[in-house]
C-alpha positions as CSV (number, residue, x, y, z in Angstrom):
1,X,2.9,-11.6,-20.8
2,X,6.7,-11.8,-19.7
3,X,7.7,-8.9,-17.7
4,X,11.1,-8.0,-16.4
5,X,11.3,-6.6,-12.9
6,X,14.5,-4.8,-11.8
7,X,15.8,-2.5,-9.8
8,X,18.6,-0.5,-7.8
9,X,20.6,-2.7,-5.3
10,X,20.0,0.5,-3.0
11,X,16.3,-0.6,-2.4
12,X,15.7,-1.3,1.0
13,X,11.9,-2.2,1.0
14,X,9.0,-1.9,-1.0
15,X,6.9,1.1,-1.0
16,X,3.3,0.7,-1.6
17,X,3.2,1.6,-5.1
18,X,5.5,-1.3,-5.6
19,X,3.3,-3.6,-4.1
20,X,0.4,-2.4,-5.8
21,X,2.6,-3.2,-9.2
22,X,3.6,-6.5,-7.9
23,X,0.2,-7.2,-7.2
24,X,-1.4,-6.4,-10.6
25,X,1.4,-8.7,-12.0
26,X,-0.1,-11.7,-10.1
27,X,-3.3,-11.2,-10.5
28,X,-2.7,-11.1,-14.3
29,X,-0.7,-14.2,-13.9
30,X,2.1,-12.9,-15.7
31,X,5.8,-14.4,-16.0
32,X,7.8,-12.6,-14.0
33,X,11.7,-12.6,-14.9
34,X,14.2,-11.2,-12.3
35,X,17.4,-11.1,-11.8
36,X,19.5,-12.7,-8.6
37,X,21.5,-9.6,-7.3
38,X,20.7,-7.8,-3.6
39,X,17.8,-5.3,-3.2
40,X,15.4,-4.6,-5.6
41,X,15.8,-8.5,-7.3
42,X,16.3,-10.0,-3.9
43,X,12.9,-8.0,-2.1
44,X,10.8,-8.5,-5.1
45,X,11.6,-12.2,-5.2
46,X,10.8,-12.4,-1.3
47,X,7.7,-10.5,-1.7
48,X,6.6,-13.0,-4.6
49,X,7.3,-16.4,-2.4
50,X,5.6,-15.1,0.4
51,X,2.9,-14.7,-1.8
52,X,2.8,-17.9,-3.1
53,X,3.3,-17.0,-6.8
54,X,5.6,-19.1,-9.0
55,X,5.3,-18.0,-12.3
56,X,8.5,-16.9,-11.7
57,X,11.7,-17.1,-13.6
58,X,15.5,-15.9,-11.8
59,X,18.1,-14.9,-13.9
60,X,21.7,-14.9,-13.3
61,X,25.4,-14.3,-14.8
62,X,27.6,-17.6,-14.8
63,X,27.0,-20.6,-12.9
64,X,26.1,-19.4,-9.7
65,X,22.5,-17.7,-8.4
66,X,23.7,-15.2,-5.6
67,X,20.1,-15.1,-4.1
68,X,16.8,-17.4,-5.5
69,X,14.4,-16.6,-2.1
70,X,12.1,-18.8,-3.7
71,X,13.5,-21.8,-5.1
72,X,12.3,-20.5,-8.5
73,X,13.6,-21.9,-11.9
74,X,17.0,-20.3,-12.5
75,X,18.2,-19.6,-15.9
76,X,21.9,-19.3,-15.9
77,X,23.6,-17.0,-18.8
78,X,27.3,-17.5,-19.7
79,X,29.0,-14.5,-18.8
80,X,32.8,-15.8,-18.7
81,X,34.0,-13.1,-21.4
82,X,32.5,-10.5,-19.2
83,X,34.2,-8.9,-15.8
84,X,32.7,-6.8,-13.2
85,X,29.9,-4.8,-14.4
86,X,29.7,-5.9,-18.0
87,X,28.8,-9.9,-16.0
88,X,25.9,-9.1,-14.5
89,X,24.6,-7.5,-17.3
90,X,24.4,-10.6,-19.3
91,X,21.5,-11.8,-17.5
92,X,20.0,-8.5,-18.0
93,X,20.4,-7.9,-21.6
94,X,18.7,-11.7,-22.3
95,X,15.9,-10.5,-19.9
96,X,15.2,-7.4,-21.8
97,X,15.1,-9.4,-25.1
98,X,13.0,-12.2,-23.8
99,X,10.6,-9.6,-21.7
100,X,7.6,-8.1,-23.4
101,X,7.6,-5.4,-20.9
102,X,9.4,-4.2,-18.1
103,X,8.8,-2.7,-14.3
104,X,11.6,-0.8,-12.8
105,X,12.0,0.6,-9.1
106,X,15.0,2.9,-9.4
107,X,16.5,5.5,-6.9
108,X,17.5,7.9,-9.7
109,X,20.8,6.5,-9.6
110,X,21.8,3.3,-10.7
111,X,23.6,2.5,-13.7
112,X,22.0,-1.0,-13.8
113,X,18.6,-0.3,-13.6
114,X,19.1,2.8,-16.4
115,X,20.7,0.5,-18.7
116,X,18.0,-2.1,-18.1
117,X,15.3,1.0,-18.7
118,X,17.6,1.9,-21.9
119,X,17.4,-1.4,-23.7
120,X,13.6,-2.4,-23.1
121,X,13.7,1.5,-24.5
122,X,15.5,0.6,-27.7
123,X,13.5,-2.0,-28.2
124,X,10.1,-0.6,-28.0
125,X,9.1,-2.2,-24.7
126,X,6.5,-0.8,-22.6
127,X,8.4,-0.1,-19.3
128,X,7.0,1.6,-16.3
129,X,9.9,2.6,-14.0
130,X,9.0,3.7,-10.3
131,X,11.5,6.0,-8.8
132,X,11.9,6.3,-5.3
């Protein structure tokens, strides 16, 4: 299974129910798609090399990865019609439609992670979100 992991860039550090997620994830041996921004993409990704799992794919807008802790396969999406915002959601948008699933950490707040909720949503995607 393909499962997109996201979350707020306000994420600090992983609570335990996070872990406990992440960890079900690898012993499923799931693909894991996440994106390269700061926070929840960068902590999960460092959590994941420090585990030694590498069924892991990083996603990001344009021709640069801002953070790939580590050195997983990138897949770069072109985003050059896009400013601001609207950029880094390319990368999101193509994970939601290549993801079977998603897993969210979310403070409540961010307009990235409810989008990403949104359109795994619309599209009928299992998606357990874990607010914080």
């Amino acid at each position: 299974m393909r499962i997109f992991i996201g979350g707020s860039k306000t994420l600090k550090k992983l609570t335990p129910a996070m872990i406990s997620a992440l960890e079900c994830v690898c012993r499923e041996g799931h693909t894991v798609y996440v994106g390269d921004c700061f926070g929840a993409d960068r902590l999960v990704q460092e959590y994941l090399a420090k585990r030694g799992y590498d069924n892991v794919w990083v996603f990001a807008s344009g021709r640069k990865c801002r953070n790939n802790m580590g050195r997983f396969s990138t897949i770069y999406i072109p985003a050059d019609d896009r400013e601001g915002f609207e950029f880094y959601r390319a990368k999101d948008e193509i994970m939601a439609v290549k993801a079977d699933c998603g897993l969210m950490f979310w403070d409540g707040k961010s307009r990235g992670t409810r989008c990403n909720i949104d359109d795994l949503y619309e599209q009928e995607k299992f998606t357990t979100v874990i607010v914080y």
